[in-house]
LUMZAZA-876402 format. One record per residue (C-alpha): residue in one letter; x, y, z. Coordinates in steps of 0.2 Angstrom, whole numbers, padded with zeros to 4 digits, always signed. Layout:
% LUMZAZA-876402
AXYZ...
END
This chain:
% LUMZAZA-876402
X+0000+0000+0000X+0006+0017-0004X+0010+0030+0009X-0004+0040+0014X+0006+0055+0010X+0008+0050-0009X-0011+0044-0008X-0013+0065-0001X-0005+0071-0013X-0012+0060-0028X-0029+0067-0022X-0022+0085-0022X-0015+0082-0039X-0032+0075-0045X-0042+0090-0037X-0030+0104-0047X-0032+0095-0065X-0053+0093-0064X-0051+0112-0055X-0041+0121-0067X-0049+0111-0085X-0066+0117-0075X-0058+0135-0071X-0052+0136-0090X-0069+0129-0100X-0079+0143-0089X-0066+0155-0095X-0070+0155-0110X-0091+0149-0108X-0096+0162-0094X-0083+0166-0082X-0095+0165-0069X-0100+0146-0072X-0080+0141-0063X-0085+0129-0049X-0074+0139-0038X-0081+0153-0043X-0099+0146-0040X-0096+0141-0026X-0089+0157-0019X-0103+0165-0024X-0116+0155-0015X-0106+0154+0000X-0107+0173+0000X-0125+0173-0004X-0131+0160+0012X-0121+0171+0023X-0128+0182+0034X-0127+0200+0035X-0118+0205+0050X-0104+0190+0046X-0106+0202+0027X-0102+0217+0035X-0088+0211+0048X-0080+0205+0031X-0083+0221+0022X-0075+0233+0035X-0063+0219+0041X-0054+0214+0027X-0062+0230+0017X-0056+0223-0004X-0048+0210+0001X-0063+0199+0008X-0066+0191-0011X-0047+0184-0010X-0049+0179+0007X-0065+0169+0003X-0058+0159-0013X-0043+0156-0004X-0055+0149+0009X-0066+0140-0002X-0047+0133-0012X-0040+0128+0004X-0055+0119+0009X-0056+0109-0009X-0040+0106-0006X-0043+0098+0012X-0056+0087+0003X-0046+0082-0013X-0034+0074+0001X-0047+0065+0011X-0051+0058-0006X-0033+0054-0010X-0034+0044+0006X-0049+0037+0001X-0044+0030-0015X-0027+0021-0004X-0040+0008+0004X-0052+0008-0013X-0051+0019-0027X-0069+0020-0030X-0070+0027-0014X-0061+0045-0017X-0070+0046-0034X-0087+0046-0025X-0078+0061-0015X-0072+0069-0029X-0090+0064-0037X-0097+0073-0025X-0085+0089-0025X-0092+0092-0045X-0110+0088-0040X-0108+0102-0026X-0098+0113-0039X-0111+0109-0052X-0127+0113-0041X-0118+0130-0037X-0115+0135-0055X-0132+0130-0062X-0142+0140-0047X-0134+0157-0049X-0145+0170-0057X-0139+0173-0073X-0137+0154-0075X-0139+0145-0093X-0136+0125-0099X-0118+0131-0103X-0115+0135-0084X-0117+0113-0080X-0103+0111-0094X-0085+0117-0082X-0092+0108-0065X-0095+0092-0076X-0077+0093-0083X-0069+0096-0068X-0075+0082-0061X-0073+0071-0075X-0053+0076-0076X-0051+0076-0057X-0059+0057-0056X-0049+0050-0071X-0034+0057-0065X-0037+0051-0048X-0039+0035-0056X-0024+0036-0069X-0012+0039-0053X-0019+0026-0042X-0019+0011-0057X+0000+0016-0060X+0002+0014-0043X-0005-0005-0044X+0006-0008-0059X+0019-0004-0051X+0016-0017-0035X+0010-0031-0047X+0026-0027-0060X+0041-0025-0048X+0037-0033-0030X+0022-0043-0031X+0028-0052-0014X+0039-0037-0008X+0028-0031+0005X+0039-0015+0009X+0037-0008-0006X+0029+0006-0004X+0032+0009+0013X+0037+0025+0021X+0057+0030+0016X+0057+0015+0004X+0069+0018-0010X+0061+0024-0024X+0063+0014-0040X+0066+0019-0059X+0046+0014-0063X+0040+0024-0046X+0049+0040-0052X+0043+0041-0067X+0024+0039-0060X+0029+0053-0047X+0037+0065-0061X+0021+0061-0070X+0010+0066-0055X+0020+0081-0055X+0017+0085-0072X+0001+0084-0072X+0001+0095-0057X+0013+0109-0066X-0001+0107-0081X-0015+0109-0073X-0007+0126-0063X-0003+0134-0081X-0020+0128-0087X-0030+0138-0073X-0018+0152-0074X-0024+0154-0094X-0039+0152-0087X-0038+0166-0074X-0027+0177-0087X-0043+0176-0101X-0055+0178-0086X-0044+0195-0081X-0046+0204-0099X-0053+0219-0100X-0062+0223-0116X-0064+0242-0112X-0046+0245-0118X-0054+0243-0136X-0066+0255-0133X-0063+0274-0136X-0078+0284-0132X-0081+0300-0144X-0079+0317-0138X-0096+0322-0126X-0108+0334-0133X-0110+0343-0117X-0092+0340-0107X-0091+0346-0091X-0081+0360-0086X-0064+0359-0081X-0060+0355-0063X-0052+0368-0053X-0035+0368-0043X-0038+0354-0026X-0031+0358-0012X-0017+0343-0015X-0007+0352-0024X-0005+0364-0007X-0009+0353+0008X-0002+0336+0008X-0009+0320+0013X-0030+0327+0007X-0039+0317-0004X-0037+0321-0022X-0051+0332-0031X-0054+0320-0041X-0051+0298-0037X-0038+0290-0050X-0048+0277-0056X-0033+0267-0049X-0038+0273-0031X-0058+0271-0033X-0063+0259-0023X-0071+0241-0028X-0088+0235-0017X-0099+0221-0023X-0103+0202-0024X-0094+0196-0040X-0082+0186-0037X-0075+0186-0055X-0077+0203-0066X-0091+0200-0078X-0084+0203-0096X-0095+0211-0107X-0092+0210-0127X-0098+0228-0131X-0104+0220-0147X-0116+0209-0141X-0124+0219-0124X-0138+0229-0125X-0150+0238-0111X-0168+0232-0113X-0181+0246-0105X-0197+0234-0101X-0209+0232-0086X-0223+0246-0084X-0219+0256-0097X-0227+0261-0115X-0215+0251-0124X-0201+0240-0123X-0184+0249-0127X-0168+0240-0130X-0154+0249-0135X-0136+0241-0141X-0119+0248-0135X-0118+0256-0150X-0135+0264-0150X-0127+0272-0134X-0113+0278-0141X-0121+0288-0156X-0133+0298-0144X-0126+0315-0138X-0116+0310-0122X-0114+0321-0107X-0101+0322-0093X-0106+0323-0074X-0094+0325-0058X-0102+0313-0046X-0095+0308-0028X-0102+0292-0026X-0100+0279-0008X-0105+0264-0003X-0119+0262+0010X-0103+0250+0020X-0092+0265+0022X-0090+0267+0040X-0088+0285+0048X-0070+0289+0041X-0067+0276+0029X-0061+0276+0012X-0076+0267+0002X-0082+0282-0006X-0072+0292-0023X-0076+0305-0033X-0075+0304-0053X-0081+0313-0069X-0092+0301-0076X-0097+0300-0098X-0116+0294-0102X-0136+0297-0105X-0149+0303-0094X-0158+0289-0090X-0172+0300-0090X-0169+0303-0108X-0170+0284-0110X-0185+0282-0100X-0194+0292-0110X-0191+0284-0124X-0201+0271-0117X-0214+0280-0108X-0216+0277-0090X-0234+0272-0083X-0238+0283-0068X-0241+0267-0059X-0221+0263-0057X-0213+0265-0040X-0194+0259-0044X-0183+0254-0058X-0178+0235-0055X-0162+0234-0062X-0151+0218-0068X-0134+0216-0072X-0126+0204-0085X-0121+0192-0070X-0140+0193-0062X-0137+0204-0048X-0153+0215-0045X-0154+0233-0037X-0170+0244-0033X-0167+0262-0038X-0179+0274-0032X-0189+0279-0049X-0189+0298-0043X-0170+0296-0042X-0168+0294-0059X-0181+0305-0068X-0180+0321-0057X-0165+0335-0061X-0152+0326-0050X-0145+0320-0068X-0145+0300-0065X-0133+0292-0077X-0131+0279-0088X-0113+0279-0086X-0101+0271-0100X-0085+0281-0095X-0075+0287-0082X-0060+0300-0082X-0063+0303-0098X-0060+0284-0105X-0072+0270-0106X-0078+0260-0091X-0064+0249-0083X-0073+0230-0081X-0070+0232-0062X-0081+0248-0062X-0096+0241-0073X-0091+0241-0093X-0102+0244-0104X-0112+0253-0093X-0118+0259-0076X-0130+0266-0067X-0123+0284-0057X-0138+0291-0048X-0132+0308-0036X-0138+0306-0020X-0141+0289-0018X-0128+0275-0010X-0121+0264-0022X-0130+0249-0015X-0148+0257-0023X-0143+0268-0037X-0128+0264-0044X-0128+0245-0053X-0113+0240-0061X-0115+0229-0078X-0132+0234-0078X-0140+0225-0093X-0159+0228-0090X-0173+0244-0083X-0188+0235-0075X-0201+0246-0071X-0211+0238-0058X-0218+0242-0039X-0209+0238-0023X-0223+0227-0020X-0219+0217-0039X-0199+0216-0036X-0190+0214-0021X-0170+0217-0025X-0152+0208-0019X-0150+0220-0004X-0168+0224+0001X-0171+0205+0003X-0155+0204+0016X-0162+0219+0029X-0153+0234+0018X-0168+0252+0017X-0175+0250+0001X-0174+0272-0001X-0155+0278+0005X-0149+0293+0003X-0131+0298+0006X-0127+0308+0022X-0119+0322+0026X-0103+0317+0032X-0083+0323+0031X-0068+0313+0034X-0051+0317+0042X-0038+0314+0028X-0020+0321+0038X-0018+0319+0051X-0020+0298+0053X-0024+0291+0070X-0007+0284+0078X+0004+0294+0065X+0017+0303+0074X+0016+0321+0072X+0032+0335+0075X+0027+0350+0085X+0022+0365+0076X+0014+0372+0060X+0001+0356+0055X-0014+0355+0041X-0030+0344+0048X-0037+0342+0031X-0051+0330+0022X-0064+0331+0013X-0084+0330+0014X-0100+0327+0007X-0116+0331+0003X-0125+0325-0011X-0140+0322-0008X-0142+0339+0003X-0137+0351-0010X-0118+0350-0005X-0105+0355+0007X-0106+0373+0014X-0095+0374+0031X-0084+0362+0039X-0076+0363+0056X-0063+0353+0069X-0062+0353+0087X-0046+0349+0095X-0048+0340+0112X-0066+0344+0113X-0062+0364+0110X-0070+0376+0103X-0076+0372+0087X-0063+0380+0072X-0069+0384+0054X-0058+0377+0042X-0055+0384+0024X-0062+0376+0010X-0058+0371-0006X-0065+0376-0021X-0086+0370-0027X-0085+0356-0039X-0107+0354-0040X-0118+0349-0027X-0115+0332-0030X-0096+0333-0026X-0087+0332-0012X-0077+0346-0006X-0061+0347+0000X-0057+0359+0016X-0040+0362+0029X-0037+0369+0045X-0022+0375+0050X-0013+0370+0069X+0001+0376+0081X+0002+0357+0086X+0009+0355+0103X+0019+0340+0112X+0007+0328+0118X-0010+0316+0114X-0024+0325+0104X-0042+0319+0099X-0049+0327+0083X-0064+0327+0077X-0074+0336+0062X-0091+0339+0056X-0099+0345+0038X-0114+0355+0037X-0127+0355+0020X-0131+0367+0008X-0145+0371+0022X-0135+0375+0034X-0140+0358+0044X-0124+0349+0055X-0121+0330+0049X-0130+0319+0063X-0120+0316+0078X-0126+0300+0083X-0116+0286+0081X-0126+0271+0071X-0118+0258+0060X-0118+0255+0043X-0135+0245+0041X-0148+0247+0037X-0146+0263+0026X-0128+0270+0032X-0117+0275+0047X-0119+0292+0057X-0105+0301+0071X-0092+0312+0068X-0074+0308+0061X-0063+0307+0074X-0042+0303+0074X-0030+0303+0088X-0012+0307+0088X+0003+0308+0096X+0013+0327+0094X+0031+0324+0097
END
């Protein structure tokens, strides 16, 4: 009998081949339809919110890499229980590694935007992960029947290994390199980004230019305006959806006069305008960094609405993306004078993948988890009573509007600061208030100080702002807080993120040396 450690590692080996075929097929099917992917994805959707939110603010972007590690590692535990397995009886790890596919297979086939094509990388990964698990443990018996058929120690632990025995392990290892360039060609073609092809033609109505941000005077604030390298990245797909520009299309249907579908192209020949928006996500705690501010290229999506004439009886616009997610935006929100885009570029270049090419939904005023969908594929006009979205199921206000809130950019809690001449700077927010008009600190609960802002990009910008301070040696708390175009202070109760966003002031602590 062979050690269990090669018996393992035959299982690992068996698991990586029927993985990375799977991983590759779904590559170039729908990425989406990877059995690790799938699974990912429904372990993220049978989790529960609070464990959602812990993961968010914990391991902030980096939850989706944690999670398929998880999800890899624990394969990987099971591929070697099967390897075990298959030491006492082969067709014992293959009913394992059976069951690994069907798990993989009932994952991929559930999700929303499923078709027949999703079935086809689960069935193939474990079709290659069972005959290689089969191939590896037959050599194995070869071996023992050819060479030592009454040499008991043969495949003991620290038995020497002979010229046939290698060549199965440099095999197994082969297979194994194999099977790591085959999902990494599969994770490489998954990666593309069809945007770069795209170059979006010059706006009819472009935006004015942005004015001088207080970066280039006081260092450590927020940029004016978020590097699309810098913008932040929150949602459920596990895998970047990629879109060929030439076969999406929007479809406009539900309550309306009549359907509308529009083709990327369609798009593209209407007169395009620019917006500078400040959008967050509704997971952004006090101070954090999940929020970015972009000049953003598209349509009115009243403009598109109209097209299709709305029926006075619609409440919300039920929207889909290509990967089935579905978010409730607020009909009002998109056809009053706030200027709700459909967005199809961003800094003045097409849509990056991870930020929603073709096209996405940028509604002013409204957190992104209710008015900003990414991939958006399809306008349902329906009630709230008729269609009950992704977040609105899971406990998540089905109306939120972004508050008023600022955040403390320089100085960082626990940075050490020299004595003397120091800039508290940040920015803040207002968007769906009418904007920023005051901001003010308060050093070790002090009087509070009005700081100097930085120049009006719209209403539904952020605005940058400094305060200048004689630091002295010693422990400071520092805290700041925004008032509307109204003239009303942000909410000084501290609530958390759910169900519709967090509330309190900014405050940073620091050590003056």
């Amino acid at each position: 009998m062979i050690s269990a450690r090669r018996a393992a590692a035959y299982g690992l080996v068996s698991a990586l081949a029927g993985m990375s075929t799977g991983h590759l097929v779904a590559a170039l099917l729908a990425p989406e339809s990877s059995p690790v992917l799938a699974v990912g994805a429904a372990v993220i959707d049978a989790t529960p919110r609070a464990v959602k939110e812990w993961a968010v603010s914990t391991l902030g972007t980096a939850d989706k890499p944690v999670l398929l590690a998880s999800v890899s590692l624990g394969t990987a535990a099971l591929a070697a229980v099967a390897g075990l397995l298959a030491r006492r009886r082969v067709a014992l790890g293959g009913a394992l590694v059976a069951l690994l596919g069907a798990l993989a297979l009932a994952a991929a086939i559930t999700r929303p935007a499923s078709t027949p094509l999703f079935a086809i990388p689960s069935l193939l990964a474990a079709g290659f992960g069972l005959a290689t698990l089969r191939h590896l443990f037959r050599r194995e018996a070869g071996t023992a029947t050819l060479e030592s058929p009454l040499d008991h120690t043969a495949y003991a632990p620290g038995a020497p290994a002979t010229p046939r025995r290698r060549s199965i392990l440099t095999g197994a290892t082969g297979i194994g390199v194999g099977s790591a360039l085959v999902g990494a060609l599969g994770q490489s073609i998954i990666r593309s980004d069809p945007a770069t092809n795209v170059t979006l033609p010059a706006p009819a109505t472009p935006a004015s230019a942005l004015p001088t941000g207080l970066e280039a005077t006081v260092p450590g604030v927020s940029s004016l305006q978020t590097p699309v390298s810098e913008f932040y990245r929150i949602d459920t797909a596990l895998t970047i959806p990629r879109v060929d520009p030439q076969t999406w299309a929007l479809t406009i249907d539900g309550m309306v006069d009549r359907e509308v579908r529009l083709t990327f192209a369609d798009i593209l020949a209407m007169d395009l305008r620019e917006i500078d928006v400040t959008i967050n996500c509704v997971s952004n705690e006090v101070g954090g960094s999940y929020i970015g501010a972009a000049r953003w290229t598209g349509v009115l999506v009243k403009d598109l609405l109209a097209r299709a004439g709305v029926r006075p009886e619609a409440e919300q616009a039920f929207t889909v993306s290509v990967d089935g997610m579905t978010i409730s935006v607020p009909l009002e929100a998109l056809m009053d004078d706030r200027g709700a885009l459909l967005a199809i570029g961003m800094n003045g270049a097409a849509l990056p993948a991870q930020h929603g090419f073709p096209a996405r939904l940028i509604t002013p005023g409204m957190y992104g988890y209710v008015g900003a969908t990414k991939w958006v594929e399809r306008l349902h006009l329906t009630t709230y009573a008729k269609g009950t979205a992704y977040w609105s199921e899971r406990g998540w206000s089905e109306r939120a509007e972004v508050k008023t809130q600022t955040r403390i950019d320089t100085p960082r809690s626990g940075d050490p600061i020299d004595a003397g001449d120091v800039a508290i700077a940040g920015v803040a927010w207002s968007q769906a208030h009418g904007g920023i008009t005051r901001v003010e600190v308060s050093i070790d609960g002090g009087e509070w100080l009005s700081a100097q802002l930085g120049a009006a990009v719209g209403p539904a910008y952020w605005r940058q702002w400094y305060v200048p301070w004689k630091a002295t040696t010693g422990k400071h708390e520092i805290r700041a807080r925004a008032y509307d175009a109204a003239g009303t202070v942000q909410d000084a109760a501290v609530r958390p993120v759910a169900p519709d966003g967090a509330t309190g002031y900014h405050v940073v602590e620091i050590t003056v040396q």
